[in-house]
Structures are given as C-alpha cells and as structure tokens.
CHARMM internal coordinates of N, CA and C (Angstrom, degrees):
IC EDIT
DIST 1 N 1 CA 1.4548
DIST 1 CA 1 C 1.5264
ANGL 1 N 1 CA 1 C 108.38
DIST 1 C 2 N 1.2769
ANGL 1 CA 1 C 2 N 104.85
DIHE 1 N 1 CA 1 C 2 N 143.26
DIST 2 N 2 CA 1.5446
ANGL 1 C 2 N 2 CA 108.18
DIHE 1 CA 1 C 2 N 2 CA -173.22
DIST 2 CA 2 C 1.7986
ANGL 2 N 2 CA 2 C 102.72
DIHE 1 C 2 N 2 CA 2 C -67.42
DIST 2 C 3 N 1.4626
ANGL 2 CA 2 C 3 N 103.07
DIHE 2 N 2 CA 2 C 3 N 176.92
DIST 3 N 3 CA 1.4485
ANGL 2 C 3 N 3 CA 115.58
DIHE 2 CA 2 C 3 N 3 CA 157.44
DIST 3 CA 3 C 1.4524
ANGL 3 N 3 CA 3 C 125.55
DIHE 2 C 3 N 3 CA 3 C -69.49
DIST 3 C 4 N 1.4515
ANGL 3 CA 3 C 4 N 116.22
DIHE 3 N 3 CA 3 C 4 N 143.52
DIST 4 N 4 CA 1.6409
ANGL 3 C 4 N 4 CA 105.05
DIHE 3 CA 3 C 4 N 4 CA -175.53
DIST 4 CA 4 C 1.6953
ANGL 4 N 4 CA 4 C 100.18
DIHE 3 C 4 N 4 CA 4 C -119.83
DIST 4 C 5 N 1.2675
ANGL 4 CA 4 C 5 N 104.29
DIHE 4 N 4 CA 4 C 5 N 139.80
DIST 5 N 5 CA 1.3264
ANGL 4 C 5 N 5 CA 124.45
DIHE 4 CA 4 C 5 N 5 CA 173.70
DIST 5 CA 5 C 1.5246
ANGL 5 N 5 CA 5 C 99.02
DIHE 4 C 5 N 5 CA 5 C -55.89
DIST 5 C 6 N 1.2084
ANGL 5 CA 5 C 6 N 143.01
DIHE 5 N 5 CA 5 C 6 N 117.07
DIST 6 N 6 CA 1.5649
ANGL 5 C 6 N 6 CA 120.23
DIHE 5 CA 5 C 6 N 6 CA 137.89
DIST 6 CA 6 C 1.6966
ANGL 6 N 6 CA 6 C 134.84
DIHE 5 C 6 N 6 CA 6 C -126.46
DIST 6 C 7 N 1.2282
ANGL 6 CA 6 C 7 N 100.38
DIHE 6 N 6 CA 6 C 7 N 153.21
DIST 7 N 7 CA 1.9294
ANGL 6 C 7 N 7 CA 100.52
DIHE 6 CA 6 C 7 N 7 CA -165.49
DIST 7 CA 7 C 1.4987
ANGL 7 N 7 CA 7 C 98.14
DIHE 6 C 7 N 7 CA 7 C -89.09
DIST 7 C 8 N 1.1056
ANGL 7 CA 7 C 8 N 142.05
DIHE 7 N 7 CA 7 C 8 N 131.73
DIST 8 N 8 CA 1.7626
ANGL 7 C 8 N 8 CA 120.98
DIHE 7 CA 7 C 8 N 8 CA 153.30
DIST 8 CA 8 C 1.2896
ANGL 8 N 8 CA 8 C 111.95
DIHE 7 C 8 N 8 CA 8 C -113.28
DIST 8 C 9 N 1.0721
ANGL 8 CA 8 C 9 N 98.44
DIHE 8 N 8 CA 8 C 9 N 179.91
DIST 9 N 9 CA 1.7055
ANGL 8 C 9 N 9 CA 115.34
DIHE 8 CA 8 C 9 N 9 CA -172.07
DIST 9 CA 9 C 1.3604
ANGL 9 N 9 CA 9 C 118.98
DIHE 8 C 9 N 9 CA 9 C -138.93
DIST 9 C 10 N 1.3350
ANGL 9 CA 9 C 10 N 122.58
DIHE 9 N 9 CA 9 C 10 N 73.48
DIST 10 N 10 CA 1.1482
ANGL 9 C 10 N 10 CA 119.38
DIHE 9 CA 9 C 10 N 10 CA -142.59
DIST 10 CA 10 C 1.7795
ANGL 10 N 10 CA 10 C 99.52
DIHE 9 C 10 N 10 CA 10 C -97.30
DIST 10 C 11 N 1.4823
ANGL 10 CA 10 C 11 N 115.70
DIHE 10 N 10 CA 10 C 11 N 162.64
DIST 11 N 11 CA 1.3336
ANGL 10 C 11 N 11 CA 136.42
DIHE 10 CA 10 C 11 N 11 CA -169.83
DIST 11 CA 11 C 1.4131
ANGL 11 N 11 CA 11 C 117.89
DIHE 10 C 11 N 11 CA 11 C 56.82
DIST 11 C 12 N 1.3937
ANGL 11 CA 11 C 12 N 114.52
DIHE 11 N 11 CA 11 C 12 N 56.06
DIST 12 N 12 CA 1.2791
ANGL 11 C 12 N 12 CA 133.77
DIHE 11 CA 11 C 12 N 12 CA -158.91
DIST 12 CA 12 C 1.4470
ANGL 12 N 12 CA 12 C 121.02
DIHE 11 C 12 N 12 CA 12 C -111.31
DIST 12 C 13 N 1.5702
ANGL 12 CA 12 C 13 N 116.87
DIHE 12 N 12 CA 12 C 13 N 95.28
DIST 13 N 13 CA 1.2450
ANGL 12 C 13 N 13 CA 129.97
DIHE 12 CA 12 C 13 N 13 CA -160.19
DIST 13 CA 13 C 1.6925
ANGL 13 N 13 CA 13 C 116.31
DIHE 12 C 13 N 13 CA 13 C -19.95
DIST 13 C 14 N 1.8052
ANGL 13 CA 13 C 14 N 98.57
DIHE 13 N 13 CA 13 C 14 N -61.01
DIST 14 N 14 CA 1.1547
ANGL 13 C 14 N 14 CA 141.15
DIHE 13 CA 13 C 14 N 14 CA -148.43
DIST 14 CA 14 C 1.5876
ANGL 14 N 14 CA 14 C 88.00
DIHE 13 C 14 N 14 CA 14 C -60.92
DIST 14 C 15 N 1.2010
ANGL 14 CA 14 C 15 N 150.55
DIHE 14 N 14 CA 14 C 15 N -38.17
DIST 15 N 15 CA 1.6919
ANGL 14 C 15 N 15 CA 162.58
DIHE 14 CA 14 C 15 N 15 CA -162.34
DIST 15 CA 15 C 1.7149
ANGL 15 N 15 CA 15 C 104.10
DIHE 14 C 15 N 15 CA 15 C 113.81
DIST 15 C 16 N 1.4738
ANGL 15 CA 15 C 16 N 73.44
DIHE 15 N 15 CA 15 C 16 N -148.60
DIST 16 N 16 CA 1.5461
ANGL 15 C 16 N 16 CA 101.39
DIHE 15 CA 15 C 16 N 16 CA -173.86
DIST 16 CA 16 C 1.6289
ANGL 16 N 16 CA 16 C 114.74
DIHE 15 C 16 N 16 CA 16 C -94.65
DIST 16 C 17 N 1.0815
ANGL 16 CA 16 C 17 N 117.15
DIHE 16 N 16 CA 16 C 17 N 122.06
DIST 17 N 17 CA 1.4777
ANGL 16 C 17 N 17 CA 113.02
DIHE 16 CA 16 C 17 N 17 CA -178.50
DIST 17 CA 17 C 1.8141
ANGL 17 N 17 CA 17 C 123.31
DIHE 16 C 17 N 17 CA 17 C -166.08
DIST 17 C 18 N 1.4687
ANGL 17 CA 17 C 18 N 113.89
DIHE 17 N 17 CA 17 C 18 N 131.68
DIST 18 N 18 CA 1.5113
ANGL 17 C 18 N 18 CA 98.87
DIHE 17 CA 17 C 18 N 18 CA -165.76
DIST 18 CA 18 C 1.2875
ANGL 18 N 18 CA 18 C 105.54
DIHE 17 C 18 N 18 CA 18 C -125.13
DIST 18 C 19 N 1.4899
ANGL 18 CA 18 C 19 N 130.34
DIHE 18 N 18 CA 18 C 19 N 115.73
DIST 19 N 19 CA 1.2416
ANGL 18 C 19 N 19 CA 157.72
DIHE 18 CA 18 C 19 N 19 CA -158.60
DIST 19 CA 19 C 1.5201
ANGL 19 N 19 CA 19 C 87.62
DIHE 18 C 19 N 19 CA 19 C -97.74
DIST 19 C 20 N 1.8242
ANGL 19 CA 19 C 20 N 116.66
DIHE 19 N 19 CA 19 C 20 N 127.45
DIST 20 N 20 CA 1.4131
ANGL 19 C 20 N 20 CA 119.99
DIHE 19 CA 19 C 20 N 20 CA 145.58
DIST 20 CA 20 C 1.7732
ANGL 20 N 20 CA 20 C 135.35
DIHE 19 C 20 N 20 CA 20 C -103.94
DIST 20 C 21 N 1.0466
ANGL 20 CA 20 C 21 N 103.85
DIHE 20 N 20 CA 20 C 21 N 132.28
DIST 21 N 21 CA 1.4696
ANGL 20 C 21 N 21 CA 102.07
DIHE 20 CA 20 C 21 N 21 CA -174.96
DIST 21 CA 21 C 1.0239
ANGL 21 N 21 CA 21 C 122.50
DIHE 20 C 21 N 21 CA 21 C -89.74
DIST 21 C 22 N 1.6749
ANGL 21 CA 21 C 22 N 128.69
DIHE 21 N 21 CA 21 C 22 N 164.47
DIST 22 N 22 CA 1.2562
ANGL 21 C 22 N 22 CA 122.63
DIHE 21 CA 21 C 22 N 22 CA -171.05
DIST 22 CA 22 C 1.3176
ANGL 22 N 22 CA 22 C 132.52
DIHE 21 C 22 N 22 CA 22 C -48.13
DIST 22 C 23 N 1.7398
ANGL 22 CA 22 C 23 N 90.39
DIHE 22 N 22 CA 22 C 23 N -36.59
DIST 23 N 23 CA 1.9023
ANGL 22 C 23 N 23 CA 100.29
DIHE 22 CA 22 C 23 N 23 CA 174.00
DIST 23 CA 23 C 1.2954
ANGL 23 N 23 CA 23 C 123.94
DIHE 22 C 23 N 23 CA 23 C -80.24
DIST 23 C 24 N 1.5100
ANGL 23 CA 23 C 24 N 124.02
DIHE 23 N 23 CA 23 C 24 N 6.94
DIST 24 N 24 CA 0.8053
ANGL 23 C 24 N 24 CA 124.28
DIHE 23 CA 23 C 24 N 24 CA 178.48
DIST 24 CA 24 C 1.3019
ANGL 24 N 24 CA 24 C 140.76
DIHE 23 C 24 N 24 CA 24 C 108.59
DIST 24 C 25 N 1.5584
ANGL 24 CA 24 C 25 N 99.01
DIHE 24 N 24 CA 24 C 25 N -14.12
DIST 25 N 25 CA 1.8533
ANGL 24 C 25 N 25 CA 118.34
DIHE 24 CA 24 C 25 N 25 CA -173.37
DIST 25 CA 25 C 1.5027
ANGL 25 N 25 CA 25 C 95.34
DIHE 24 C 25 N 25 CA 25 C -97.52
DIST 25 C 26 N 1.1456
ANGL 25 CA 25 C 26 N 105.84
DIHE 25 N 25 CA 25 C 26 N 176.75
DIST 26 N 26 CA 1.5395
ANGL 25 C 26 N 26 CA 105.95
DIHE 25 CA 25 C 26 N 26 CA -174.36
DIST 26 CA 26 C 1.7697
ANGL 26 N 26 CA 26 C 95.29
DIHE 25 C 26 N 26 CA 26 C -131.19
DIST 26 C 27 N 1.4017
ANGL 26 CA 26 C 27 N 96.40
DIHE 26 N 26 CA 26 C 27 N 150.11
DIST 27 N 27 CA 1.6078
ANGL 26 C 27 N 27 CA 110.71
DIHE 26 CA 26 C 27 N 27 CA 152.06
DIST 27 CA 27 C 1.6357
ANGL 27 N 27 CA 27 C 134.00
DIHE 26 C 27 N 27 CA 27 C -102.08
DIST 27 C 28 N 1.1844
ANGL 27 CA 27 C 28 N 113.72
DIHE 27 N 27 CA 27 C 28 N 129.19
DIST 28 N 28 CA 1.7773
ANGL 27 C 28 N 28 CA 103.61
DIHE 27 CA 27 C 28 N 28 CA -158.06
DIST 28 CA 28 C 1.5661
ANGL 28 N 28 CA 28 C 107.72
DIHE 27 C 28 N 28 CA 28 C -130.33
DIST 28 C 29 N 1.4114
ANGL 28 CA 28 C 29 N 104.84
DIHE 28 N 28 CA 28 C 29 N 121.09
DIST 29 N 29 CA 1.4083
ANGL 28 C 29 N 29 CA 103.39
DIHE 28 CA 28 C 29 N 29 CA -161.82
DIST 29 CA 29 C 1.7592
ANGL 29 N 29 CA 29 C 88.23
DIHE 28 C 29 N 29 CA 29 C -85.17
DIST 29 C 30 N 1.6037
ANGL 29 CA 29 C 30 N 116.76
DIHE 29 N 29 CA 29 C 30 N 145.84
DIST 30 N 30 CA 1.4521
ANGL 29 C 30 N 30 CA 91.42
DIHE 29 CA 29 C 30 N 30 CA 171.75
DIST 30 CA 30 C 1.9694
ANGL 30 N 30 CA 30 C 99.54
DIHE 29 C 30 N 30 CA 30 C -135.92
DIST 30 C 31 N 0.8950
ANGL 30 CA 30 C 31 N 126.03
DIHE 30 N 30 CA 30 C 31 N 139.95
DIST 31 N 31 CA 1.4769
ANGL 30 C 31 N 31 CA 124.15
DIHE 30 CA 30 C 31 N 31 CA 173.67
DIST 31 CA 31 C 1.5233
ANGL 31 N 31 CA 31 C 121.33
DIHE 30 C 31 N 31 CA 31 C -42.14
DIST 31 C 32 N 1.5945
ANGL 31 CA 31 C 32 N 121.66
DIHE 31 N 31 CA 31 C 32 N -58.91
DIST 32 N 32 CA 0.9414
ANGL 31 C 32 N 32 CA 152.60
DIHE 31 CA 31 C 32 N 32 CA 140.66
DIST 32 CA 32 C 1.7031
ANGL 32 N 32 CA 32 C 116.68
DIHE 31 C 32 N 32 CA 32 C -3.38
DIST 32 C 33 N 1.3260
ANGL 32 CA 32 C 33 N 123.62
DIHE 32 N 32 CA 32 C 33 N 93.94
DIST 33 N 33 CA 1.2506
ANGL 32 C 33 N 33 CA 130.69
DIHE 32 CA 32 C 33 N 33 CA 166.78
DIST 33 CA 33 C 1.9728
ANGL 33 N 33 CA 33 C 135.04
DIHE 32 C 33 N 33 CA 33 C -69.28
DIST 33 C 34 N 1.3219
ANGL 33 CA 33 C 34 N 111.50
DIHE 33 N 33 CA 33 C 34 N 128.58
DIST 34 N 34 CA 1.5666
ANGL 33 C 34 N 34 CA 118.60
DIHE 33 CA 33 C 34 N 34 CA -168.95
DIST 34 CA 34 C 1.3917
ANGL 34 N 34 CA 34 C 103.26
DIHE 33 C 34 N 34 CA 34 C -53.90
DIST 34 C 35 N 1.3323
ANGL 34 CA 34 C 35 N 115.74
DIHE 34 N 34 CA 34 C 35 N 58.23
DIST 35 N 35 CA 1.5130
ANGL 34 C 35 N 35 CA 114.14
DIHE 34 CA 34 C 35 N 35 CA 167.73
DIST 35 CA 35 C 1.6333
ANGL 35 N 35 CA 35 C 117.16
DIHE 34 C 35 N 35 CA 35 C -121.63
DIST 35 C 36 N 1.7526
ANGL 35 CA 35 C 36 N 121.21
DIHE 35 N 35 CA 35 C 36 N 107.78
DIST 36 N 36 CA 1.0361
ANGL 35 C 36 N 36 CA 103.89
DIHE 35 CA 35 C 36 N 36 CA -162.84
DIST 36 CA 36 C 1.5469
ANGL 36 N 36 CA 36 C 140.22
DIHE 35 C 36 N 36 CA 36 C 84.96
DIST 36 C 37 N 1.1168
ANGL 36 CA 36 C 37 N 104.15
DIHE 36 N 36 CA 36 C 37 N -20.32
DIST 37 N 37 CA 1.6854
ANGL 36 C 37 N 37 CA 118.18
DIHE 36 CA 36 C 37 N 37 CA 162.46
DIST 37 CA 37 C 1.8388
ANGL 37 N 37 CA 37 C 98.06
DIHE 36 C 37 N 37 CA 37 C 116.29
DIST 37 C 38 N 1.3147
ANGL 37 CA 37 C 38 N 110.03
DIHE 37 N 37 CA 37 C 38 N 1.57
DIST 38 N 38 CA 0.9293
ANGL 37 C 38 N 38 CA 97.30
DIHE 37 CA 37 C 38 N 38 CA -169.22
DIST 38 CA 38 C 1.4800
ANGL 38 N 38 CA 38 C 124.55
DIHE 37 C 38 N 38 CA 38 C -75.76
DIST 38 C 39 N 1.1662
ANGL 38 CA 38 C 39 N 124.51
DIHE 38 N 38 CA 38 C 39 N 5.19
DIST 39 N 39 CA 1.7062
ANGL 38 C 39 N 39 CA 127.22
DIHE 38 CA 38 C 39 N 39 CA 153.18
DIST 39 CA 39 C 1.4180
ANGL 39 N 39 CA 39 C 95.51
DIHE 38 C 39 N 39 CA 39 C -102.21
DIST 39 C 40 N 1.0489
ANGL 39 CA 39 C 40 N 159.10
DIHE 39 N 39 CA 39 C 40 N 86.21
DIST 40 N 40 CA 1.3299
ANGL 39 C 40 N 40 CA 146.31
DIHE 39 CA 39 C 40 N 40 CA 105.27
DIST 40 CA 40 C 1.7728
ANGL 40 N 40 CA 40 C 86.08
DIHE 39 C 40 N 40 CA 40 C -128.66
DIST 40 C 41 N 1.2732
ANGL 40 CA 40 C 41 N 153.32
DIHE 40 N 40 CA 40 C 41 N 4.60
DIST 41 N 41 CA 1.0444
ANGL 40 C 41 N 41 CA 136.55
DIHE 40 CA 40 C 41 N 41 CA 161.25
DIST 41 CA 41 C 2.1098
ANGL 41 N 41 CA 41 C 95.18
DIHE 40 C 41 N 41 CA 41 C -95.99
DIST 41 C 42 N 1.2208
ANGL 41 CA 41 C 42 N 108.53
DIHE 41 N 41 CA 41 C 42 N -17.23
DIST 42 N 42 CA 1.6485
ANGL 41 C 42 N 42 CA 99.20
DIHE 41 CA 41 C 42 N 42 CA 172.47
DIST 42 CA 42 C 1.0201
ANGL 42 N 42 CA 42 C 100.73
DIHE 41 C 42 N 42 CA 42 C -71.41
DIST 42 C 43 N 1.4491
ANGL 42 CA 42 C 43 N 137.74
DIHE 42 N 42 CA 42 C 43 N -65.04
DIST 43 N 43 CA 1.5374
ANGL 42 C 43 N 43 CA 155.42
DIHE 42 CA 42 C 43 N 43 CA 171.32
DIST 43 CA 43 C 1.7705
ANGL 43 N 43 CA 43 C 101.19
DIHE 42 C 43 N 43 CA 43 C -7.70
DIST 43 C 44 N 1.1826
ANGL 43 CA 43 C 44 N 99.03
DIHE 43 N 43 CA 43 C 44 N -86.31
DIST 44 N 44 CA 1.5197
ANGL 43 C 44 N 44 CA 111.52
DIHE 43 CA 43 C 44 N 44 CA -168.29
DIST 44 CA 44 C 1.3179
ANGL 44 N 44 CA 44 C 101.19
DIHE 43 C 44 N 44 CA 44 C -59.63
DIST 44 C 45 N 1.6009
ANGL 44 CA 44 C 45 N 146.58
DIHE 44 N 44 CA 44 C 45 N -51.67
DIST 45 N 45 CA 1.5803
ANGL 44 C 45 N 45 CA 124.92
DIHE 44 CA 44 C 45 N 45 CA 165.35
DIST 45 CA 45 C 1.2894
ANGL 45 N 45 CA 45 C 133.05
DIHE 44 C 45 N 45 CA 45 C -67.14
DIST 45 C 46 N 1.4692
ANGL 45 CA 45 C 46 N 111.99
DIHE 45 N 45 CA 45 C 46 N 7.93
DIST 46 N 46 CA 1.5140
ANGL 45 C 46 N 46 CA 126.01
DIHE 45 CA 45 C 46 N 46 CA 165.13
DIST 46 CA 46 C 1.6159
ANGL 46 N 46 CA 46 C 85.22
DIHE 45 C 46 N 46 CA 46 C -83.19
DIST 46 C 47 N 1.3609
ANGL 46 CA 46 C 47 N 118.89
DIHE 46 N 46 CA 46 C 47 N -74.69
DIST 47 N 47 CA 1.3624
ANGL 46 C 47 N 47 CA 117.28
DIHE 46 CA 46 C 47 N 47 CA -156.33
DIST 47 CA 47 C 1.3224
ANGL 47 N 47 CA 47 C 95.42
DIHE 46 C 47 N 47 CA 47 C -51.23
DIST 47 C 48 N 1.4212
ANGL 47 CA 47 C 48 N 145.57
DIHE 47 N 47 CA 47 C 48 N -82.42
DIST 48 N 48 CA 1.2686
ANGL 47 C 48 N 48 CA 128.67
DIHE 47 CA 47 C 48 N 48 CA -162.03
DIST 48 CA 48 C 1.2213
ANGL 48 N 48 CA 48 C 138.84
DIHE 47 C 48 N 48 CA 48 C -42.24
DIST 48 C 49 N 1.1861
ANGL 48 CA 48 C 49 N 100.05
DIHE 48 N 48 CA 48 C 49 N -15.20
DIST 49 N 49 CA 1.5470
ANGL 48 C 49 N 49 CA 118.62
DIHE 48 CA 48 C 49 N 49 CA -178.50
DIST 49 CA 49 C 1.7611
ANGL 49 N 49 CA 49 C 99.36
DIHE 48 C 49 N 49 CA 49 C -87.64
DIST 49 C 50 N 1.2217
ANGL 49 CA 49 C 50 N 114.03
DIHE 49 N 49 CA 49 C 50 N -16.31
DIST 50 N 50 CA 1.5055
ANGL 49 C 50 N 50 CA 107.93
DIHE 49 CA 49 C 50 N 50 CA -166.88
DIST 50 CA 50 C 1.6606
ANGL 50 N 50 CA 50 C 105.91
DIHE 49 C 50 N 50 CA 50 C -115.33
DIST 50 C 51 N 1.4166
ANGL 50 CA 50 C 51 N 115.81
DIHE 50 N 50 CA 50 C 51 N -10.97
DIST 51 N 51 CA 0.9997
ANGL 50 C 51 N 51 CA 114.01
DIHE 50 CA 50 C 51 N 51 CA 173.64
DIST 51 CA 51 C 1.7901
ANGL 51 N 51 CA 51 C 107.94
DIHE 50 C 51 N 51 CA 51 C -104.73
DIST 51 C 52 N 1.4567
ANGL 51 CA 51 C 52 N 115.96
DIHE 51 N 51 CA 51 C 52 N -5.65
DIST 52 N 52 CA 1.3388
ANGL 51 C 52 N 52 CA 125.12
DIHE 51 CA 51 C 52 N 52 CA -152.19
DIST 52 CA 52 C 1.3464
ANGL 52 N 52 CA 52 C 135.44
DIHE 51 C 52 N 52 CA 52 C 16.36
DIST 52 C 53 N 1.5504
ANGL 52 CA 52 C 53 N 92.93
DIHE 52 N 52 CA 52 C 53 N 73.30
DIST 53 N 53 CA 1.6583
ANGL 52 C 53 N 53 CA 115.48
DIHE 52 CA 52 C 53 N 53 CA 173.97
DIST 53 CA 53 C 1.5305
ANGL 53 N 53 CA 53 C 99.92
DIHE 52 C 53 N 53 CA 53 C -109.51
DIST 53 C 54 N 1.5496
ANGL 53 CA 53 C 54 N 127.41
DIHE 53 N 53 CA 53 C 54 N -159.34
DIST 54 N 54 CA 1.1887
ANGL 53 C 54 N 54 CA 133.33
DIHE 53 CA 53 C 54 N 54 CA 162.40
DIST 54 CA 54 C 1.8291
ANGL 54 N 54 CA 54 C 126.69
DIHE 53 C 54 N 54 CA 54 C -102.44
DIST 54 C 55 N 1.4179
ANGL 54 CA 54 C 55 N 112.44
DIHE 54 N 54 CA 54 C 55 N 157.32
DIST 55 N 55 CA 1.5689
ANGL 54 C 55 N 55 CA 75.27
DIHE 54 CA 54 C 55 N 55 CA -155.18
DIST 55 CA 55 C 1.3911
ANGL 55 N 55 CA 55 C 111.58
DIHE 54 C 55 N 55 CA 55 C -88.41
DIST 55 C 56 N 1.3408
ANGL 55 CA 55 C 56 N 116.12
DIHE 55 N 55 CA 55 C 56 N 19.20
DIST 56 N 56 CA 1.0953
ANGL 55 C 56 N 56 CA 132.44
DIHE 55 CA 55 C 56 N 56 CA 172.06
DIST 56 CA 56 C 1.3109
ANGL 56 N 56 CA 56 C 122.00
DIHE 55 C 56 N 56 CA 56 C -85.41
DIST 56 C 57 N 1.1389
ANGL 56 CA 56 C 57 N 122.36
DIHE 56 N 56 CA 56 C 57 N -15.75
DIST 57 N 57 CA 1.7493
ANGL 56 C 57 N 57 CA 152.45
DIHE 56 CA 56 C 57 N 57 CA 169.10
DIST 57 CA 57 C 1.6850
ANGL 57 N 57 CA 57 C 87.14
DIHE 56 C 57 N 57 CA 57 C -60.09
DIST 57 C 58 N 1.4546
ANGL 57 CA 57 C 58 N 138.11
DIHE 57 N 57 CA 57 C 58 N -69.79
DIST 58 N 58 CA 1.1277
ANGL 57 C 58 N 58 CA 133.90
DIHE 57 CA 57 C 58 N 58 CA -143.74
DIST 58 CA 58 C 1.4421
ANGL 58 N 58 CA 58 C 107.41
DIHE 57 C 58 N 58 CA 58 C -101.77
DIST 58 C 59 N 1.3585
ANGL 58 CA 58 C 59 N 116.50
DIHE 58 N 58 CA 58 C 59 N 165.75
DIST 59 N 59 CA 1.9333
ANGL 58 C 59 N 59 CA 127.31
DIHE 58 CA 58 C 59 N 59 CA -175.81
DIST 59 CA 59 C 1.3880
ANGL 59 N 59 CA 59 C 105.88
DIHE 58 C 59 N 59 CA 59 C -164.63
DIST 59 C 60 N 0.9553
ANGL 59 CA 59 C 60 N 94.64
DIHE 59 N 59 CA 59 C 60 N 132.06
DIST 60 N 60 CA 1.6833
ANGL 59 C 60 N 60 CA 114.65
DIHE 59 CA 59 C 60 N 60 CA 156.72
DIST 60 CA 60 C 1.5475
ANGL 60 N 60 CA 60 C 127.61
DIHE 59 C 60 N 60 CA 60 C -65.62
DIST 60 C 61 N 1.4938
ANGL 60 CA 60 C 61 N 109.96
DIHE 60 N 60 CA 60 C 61 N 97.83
DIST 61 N 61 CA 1.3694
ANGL 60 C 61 N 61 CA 88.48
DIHE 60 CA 60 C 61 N 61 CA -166.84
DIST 61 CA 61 C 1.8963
ANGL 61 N 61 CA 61 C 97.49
DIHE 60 C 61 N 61 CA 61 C -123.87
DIST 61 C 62 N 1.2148
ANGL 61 CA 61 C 62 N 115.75
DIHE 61 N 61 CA 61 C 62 N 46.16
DIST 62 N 62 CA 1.3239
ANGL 61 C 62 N 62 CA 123.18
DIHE 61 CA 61 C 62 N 62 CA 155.78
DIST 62 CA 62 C 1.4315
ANGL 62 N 62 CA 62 C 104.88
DIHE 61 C 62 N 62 CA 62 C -178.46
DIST 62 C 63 N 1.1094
ANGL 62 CA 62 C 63 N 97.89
DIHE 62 N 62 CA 62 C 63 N 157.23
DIST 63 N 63 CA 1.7237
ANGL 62 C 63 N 63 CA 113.63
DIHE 62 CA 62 C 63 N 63 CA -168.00
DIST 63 CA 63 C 1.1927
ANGL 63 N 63 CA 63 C 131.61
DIHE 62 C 63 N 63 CA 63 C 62.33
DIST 63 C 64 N 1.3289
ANGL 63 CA 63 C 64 N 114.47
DIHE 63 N 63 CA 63 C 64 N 25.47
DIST 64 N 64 CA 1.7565
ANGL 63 C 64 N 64 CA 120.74
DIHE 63 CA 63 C 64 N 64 CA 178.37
DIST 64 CA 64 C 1.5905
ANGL 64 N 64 CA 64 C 129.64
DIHE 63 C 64 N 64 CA 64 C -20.03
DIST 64 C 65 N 1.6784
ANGL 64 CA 64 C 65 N 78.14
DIHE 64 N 64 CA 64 C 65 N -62.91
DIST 65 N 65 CA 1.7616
ANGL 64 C 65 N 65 CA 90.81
DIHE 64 CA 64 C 65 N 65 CA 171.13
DIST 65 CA 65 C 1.9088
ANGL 65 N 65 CA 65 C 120.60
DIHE 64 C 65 N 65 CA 65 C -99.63
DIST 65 C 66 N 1.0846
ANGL 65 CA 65 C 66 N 81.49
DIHE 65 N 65 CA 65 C 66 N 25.12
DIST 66 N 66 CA 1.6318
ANGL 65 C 66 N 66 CA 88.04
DIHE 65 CA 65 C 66 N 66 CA -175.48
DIST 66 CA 66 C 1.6534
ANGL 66 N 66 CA 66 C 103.24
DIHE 65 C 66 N 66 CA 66 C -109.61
DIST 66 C 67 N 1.4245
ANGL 66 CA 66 C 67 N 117.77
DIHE 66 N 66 CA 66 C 67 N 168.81
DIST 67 N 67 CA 1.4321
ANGL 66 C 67 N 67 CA 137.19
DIHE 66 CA 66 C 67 N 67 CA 168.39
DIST 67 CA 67 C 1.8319
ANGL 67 N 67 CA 67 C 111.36
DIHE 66 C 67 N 67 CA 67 C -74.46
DIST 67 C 68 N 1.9101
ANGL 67 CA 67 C 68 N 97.98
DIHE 67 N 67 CA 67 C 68 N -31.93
DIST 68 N 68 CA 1.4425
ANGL 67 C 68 N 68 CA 88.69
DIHE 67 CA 67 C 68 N 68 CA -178.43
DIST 68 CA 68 C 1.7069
ANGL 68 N 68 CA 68 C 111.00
DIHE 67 C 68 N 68 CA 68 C -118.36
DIST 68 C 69 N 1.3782
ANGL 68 CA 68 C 69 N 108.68
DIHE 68 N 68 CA 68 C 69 N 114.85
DIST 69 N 69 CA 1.6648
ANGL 68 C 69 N 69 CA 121.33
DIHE 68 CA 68 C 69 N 69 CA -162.65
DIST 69 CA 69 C 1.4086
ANGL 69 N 69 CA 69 C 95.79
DIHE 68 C 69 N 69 CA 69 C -112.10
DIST 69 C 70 N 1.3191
ANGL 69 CA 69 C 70 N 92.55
DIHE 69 N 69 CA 69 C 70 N 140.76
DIST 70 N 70 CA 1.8266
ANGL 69 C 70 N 70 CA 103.59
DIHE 69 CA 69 C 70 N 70 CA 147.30
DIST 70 CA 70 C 1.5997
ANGL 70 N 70 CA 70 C 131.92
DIHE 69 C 70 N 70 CA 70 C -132.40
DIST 70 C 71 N 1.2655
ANGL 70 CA 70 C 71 N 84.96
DIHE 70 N 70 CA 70 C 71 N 123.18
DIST 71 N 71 CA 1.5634
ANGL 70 C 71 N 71 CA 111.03
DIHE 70 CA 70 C 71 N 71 CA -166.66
DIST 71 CA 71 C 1.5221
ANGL 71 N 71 CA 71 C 131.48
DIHE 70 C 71 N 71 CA 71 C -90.03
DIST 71 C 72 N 1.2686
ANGL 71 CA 71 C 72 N 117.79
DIHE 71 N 71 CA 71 C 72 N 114.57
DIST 72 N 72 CA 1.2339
ANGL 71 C 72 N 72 CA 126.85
DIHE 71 CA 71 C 72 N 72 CA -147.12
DIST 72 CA 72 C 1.7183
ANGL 72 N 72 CA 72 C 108.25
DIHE 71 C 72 N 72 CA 72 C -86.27
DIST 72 C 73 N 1.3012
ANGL 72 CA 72 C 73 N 113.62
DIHE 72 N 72 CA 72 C 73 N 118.17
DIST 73 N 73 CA 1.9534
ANGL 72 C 73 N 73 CA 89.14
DIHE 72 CA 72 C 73 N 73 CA -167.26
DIST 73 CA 73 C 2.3100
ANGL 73 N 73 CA 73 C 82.53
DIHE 72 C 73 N 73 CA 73 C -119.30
DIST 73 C 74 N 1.2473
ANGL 73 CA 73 C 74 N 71.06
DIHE 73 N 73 CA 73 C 74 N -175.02
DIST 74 N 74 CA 1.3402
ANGL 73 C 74 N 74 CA 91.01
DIHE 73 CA 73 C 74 N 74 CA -176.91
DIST 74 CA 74 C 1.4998
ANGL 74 N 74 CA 74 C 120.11
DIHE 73 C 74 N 74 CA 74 C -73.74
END
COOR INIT
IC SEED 1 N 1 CA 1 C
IC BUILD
C-alpha cells in the first residue's frame, strides 16, 4: 500500500475523528496535544485501529514535527 498524506489537528475539543479526501490523504482530528510526540503516537493508534493493522506495522516517515505527515502503513 502506498504512503498516505495526512493533515492533523491536534488538541481538538470535538474528539477523535478521520475525514478522507478526494485525493486521498486524510484529515485527523486528534484530542491529544504536540507535546512530546504525543499526537503522532495518537495518530498512528487512531490509524491502526482504523485501518486494523498493528501499530507497530505503521511510521511516520515525514513530517514528525509538522501538522502535515506522511504515514507509511502496510
């Protein structure tokens, strides 16, 4: 499976939730605030949970510290 573009939005009242767009990348609202990694470790157990792989299956391999990542799944 290819790489997926994704935007997040992290510390986001509203919950957890992942919107796909036409092109294909997704937008992911996540509760979870950019402190510490701790939204890109929300990120990837949202995604695994939504793609149901393991979350060890998936990585971030651009945009770590950024809002716009792409995430490598299996």
């Amino acid at each position: 499976m290819p790489d997926v573009r994704v935007r997040i939005k992290p510390g986001s009242r509203a919950g957890e939730h992942i919107e796909s767009l036409a092109d294909g990348s997704l937008v992911v609202q996540l509760r979870a605030r950019p402190i510490e990694g701790a939204a890109n470790d929300a990120l990837l157990a949202l995604l695994a949970a939504h793609w149901r792989v393991p979350k060890s299956r998936l990585a971030i391999v651009r945009g770590g510290t950024s809002r716009q990542k792409v995430v490598r799944r299996p």
